[in-house]
N, CA, C and O atoms as a Tinker XYZ file with bonds, in Angstrom:
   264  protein
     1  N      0.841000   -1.175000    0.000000    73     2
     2  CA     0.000000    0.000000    0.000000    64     1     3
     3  C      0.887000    1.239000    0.000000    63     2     4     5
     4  O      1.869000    1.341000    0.735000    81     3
     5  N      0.599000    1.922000   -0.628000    73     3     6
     6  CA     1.440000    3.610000   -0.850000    64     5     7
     7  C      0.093000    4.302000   -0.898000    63     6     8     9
     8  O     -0.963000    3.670000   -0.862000    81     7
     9  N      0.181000    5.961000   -1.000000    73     7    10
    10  CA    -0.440000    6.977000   -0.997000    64     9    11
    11  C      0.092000    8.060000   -1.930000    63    10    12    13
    12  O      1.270000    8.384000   -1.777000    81    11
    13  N     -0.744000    8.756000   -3.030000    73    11    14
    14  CA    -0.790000    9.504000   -3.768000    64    13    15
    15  C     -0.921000   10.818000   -3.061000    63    14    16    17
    16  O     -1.768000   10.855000   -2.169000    81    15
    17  N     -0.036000   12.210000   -3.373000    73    15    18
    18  CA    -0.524000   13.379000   -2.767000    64    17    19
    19  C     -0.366000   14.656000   -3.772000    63    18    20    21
    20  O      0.593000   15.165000   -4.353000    81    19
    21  N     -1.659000   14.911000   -3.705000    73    19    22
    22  CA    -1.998000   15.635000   -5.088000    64    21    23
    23  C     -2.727000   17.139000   -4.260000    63    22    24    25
    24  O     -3.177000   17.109000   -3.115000    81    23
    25  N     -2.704000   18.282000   -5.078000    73    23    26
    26  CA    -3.414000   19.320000   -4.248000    64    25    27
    27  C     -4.692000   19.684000   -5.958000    63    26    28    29
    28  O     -4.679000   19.377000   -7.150000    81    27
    29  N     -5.526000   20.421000   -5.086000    73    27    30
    30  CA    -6.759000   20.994000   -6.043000    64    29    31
    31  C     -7.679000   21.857000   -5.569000    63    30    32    33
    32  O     -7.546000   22.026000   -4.357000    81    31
    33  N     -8.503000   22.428000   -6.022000    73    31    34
    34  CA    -8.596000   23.211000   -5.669000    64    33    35
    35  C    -10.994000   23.394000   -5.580000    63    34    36    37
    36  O    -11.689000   23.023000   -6.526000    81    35
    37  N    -11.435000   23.844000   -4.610000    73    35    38
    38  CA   -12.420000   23.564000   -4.223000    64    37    39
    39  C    -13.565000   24.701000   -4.706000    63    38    40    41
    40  O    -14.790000   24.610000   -4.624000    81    39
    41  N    -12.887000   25.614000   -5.145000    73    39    42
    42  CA   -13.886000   26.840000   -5.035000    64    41    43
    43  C    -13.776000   26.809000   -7.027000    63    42    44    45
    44  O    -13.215000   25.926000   -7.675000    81    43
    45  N    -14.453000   27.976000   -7.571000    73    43    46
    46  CA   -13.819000   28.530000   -8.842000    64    45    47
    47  C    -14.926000   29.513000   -8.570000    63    46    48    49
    48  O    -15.984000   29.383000   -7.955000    81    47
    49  N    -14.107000   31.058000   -9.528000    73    47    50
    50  CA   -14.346000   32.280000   -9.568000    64    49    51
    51  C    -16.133000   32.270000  -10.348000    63    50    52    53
    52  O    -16.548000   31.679000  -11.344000    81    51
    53  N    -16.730000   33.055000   -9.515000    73    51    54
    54  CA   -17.871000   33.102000  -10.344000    64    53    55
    55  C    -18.548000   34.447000   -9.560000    63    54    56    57
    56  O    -19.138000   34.395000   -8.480000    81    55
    57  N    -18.344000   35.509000  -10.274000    73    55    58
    58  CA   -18.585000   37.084000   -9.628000    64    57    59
    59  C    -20.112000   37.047000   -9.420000    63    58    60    61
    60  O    -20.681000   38.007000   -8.901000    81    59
    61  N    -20.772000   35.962000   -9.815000    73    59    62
    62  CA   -22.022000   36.081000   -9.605000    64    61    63
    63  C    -22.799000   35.573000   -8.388000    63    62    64    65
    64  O    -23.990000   35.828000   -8.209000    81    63
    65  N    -22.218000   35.004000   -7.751000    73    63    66
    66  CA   -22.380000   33.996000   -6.122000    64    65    67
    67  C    -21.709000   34.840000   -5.503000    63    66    68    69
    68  O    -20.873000   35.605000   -5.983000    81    67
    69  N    -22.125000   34.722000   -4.131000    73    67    70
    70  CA   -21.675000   35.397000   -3.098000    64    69    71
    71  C    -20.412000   34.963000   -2.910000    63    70    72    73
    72  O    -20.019000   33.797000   -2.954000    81    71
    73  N    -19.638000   36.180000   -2.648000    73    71    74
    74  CA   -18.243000   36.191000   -2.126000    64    73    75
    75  C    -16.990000   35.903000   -3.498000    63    74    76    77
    76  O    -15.765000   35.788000   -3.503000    81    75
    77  N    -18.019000   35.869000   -4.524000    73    75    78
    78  CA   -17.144000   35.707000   -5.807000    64    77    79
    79  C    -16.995000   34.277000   -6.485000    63    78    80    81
    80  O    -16.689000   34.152000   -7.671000    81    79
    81  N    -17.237000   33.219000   -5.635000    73    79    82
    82  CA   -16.891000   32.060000   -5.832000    64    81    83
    83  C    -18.435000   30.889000   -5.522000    63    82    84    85
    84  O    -19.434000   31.016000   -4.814000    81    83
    85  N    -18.005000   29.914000   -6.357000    73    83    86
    86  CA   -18.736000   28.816000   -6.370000    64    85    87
    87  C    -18.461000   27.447000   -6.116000    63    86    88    89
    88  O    -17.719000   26.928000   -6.951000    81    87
    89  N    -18.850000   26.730000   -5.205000    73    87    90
    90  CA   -17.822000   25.290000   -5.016000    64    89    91
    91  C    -17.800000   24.703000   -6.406000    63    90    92    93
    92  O    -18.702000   24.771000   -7.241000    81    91
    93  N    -16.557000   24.081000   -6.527000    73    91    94
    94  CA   -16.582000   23.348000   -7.595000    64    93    95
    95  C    -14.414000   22.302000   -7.304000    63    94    96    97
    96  O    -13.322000   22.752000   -6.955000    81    95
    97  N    -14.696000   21.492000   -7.538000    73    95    98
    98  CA   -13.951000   20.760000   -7.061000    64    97    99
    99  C    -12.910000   20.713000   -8.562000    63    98   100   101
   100  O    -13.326000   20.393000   -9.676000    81    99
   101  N    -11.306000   21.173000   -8.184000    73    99   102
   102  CA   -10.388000   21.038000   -9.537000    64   101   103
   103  C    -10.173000   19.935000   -9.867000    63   102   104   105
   104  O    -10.789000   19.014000   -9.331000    81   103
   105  N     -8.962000   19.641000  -11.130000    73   103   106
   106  CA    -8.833000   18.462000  -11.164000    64   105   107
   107  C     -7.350000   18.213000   -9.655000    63   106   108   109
   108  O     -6.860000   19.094000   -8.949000    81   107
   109  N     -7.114000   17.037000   -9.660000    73   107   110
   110  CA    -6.136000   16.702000   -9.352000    64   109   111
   111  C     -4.728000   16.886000   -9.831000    63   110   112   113
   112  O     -4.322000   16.483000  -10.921000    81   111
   113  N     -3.903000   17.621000   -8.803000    73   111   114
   114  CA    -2.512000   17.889000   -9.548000    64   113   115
   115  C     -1.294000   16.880000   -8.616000    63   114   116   117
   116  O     -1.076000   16.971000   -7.408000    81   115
   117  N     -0.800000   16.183000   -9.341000    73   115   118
   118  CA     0.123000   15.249000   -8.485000    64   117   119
   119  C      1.340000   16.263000   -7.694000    63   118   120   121
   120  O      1.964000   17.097000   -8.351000    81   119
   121  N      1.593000   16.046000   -6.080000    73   119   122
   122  CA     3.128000   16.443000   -5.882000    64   121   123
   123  C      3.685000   15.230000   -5.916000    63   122   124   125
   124  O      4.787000   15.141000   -6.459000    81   123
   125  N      3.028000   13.971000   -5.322000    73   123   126
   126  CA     4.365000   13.150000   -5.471000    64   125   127
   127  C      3.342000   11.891000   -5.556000    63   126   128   129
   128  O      2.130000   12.089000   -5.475000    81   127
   129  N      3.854000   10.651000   -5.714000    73   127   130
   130  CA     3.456000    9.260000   -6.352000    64   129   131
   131  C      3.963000    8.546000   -4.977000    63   130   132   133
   132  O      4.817000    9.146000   -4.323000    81   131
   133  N      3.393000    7.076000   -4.429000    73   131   134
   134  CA     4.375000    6.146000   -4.162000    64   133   135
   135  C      5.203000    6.495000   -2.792000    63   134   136   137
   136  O      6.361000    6.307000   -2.420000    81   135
   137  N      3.639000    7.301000   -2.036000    73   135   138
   138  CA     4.652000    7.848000   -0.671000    64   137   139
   139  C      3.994000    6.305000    0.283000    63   138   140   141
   140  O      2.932000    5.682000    0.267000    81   139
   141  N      5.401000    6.177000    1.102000    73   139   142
   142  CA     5.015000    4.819000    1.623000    64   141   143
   143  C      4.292000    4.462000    3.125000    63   142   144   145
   144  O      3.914000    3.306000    3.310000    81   143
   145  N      4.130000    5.378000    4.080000    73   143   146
   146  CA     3.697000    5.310000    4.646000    64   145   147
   147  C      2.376000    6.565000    4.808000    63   146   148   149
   148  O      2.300000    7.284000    3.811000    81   147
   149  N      1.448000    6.859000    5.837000    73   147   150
   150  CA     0.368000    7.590000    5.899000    64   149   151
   151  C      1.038000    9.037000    6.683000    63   150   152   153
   152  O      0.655000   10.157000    6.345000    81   151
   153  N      1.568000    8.929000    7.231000    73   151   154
   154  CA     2.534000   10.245000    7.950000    64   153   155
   155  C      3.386000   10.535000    7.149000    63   154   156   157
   156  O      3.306000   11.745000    6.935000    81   155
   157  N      4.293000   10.010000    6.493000    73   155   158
   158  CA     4.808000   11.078000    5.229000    64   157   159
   159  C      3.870000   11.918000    4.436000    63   158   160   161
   160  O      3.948000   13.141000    4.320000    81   159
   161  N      2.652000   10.860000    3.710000    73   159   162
   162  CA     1.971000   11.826000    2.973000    64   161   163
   163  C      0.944000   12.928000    3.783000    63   162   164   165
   164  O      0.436000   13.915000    3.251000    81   163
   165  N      0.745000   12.446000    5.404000    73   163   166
   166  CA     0.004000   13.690000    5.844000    64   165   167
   167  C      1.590000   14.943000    6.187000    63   166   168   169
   168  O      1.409000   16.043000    6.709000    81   167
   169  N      2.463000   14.629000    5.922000    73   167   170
   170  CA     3.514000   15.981000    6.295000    64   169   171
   171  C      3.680000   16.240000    5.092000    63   170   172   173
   172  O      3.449000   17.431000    4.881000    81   171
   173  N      3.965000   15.701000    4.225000    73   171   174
   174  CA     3.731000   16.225000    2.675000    64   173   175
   175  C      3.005000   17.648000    2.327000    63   174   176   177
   176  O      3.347000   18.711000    1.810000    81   175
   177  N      1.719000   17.045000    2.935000    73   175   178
   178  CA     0.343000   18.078000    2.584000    64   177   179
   179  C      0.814000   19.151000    3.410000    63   178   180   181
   180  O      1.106000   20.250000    2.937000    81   179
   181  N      0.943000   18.719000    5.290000    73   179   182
   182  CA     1.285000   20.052000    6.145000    64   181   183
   183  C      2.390000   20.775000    5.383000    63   182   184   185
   184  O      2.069000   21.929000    5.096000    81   183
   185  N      3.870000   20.327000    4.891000    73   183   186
   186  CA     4.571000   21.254000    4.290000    64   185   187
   187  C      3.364000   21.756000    3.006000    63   186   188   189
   188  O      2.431000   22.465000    3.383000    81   187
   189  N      3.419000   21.490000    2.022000    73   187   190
   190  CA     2.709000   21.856000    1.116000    64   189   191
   191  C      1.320000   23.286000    1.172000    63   190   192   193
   192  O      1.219000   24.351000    0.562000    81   191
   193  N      0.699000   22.794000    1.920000    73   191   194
   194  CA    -0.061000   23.985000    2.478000    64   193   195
   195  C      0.610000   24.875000    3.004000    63   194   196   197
   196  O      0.532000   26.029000    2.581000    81   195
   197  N      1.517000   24.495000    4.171000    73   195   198
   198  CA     2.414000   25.796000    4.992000    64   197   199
   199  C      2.663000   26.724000    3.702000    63   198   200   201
   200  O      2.094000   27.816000    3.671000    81   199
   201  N      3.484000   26.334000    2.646000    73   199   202
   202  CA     3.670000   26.899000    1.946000    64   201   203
   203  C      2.973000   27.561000    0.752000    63   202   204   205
   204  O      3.568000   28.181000   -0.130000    81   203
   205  N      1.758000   27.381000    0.812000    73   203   206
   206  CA     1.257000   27.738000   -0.614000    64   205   207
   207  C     -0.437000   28.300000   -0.176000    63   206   208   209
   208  O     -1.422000   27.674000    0.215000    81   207
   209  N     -0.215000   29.677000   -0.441000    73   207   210
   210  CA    -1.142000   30.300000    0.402000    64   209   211
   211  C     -2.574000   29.863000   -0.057000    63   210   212   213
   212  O     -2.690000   30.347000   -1.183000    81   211
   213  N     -3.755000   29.168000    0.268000    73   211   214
   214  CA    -4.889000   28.939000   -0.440000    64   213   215
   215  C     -5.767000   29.278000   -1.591000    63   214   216   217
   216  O     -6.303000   28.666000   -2.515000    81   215
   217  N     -5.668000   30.980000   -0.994000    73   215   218
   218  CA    -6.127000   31.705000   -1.862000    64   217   219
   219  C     -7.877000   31.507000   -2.154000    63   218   220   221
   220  O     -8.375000   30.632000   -1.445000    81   219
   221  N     -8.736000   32.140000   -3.004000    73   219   222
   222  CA   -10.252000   32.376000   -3.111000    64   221   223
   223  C    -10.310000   31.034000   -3.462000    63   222   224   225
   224  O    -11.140000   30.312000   -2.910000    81   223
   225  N     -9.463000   30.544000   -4.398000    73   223   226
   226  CA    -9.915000   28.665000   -4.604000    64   225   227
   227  C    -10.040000   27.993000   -3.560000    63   226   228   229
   228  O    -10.745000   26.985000   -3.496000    81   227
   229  N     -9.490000   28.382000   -2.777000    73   227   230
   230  CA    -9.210000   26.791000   -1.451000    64   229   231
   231  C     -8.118000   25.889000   -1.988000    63   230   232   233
   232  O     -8.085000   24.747000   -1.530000    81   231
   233  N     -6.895000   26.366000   -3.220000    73   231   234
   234  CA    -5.971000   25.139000   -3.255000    64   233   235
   235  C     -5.583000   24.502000   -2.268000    63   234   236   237
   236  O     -5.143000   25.216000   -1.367000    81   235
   237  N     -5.575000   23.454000   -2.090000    73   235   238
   238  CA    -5.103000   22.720000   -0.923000    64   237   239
   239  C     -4.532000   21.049000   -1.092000    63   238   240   241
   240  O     -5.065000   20.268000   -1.881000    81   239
   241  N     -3.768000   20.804000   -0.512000    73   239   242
   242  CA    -3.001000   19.436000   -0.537000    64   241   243
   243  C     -3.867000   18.460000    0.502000    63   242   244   245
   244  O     -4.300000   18.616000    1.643000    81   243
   245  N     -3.903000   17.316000   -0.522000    73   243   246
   246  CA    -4.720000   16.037000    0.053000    64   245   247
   247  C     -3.830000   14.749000   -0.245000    63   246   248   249
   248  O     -2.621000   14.825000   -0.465000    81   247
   249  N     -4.655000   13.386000   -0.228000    73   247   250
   250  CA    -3.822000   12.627000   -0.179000    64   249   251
   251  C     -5.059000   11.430000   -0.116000    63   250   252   253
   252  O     -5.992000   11.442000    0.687000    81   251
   253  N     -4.743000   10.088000   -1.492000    73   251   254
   254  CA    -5.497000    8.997000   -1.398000    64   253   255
   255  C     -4.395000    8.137000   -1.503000    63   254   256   257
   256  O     -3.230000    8.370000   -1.825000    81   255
   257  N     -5.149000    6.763000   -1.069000    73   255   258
   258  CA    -4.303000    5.385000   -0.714000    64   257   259
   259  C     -4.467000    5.132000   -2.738000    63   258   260   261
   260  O     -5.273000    5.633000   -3.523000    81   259
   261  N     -3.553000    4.359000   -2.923000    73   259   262
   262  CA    -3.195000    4.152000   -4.343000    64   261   263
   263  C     -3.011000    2.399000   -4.096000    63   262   264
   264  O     -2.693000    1.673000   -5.038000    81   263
């Protein structure tokens, strides 16, 4: 068993809904393949988010079992 950790993004721009935005779920963007345990890929995501400000989308780093 490994874990995939990919970030995407939850919202998209739509000036016509409140607050500018509309849920809508991105595609999937890979950071990494083939992480081997479940605590690497949840520190993966914590670095990953630390670093990458959300923004009106909600980009954000997740993580499925592969």
């Amino acid at each position: 068993m490994s874990y995939k950790v990919f970030h995407r993004t939850f919202w998209k721009r739509n000036p016509s809904w409140p607050g500018g935005r509309e849920p809508a779920f991105g595609r999937k963007i890979t950071i990494r393949k083939n992480v081997p345990t479940i605590d690497q890929a949840r520190d993966i995501c914590r670095v990953w988010n630390a670093n990458h400000p959300e923004g009106l989308t909600a980009d954000r780093a997740e993580f499925t079992e592969t």
